[in-house]
N, C-alpha and C positions, 0 to 999 in steps of 0.2 A: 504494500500500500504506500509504503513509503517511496517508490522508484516513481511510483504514477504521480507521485502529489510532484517530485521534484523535474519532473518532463512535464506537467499540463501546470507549472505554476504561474508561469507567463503569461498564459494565456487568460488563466482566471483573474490574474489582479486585472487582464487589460480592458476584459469583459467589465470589471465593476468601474472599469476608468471612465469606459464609455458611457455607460448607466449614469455615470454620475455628471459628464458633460451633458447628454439629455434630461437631468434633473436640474441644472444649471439652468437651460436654454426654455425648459418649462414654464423654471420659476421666474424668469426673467419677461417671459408672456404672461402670464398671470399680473406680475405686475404691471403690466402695458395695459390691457385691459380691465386691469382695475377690479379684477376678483380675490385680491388680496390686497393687503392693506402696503406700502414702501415700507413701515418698519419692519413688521413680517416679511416680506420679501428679502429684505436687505440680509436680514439674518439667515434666512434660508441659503441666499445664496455663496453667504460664504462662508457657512459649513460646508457646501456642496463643493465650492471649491475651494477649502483647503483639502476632502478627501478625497476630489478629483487629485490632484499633486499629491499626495500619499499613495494612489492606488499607481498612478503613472512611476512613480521613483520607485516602489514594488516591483511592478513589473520592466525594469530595466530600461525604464525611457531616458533617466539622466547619464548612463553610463558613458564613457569615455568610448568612441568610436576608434580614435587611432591611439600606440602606445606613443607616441613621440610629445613630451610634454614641454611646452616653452617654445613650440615654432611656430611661426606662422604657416595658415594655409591657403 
């Protein structure tokens, strides 16, 4: 169980990344439309994204692409 969590873990946090950019993009309609209140909304949305960026650097979106540190590209 432990080999499948460490091959599909990528995938899961990017799943909840996404989930959570569409909870962003929702709540951000919601406030446009005025079916929530801007302090609600504001709040909502960012919890939504600071665990969009926690699910993103989970699933390996900050990582370092090249080893070569201090050059330009």
């Amino acid at each position: 169980m432990k080999r499948l969590w460490q091959i599909h873990k990528k995938k899961v946090y990017g799943s909840f990344a996404f989930l959570m950019f569409l909870l962003v993009c929702g709540t951000v309609g919601a406030v446009e439309c005025n079916t929530i209140s801007l302090l609600e909304g504001t709040i909502r949305s960012i919890i939504f994204l600071a665990l969009w960026v926690l699910f993103i650097y989970l699933a390996g979106g900050f990582e370092k692409l090249c080893g070569k540190e201090g050059q330009a590209v």
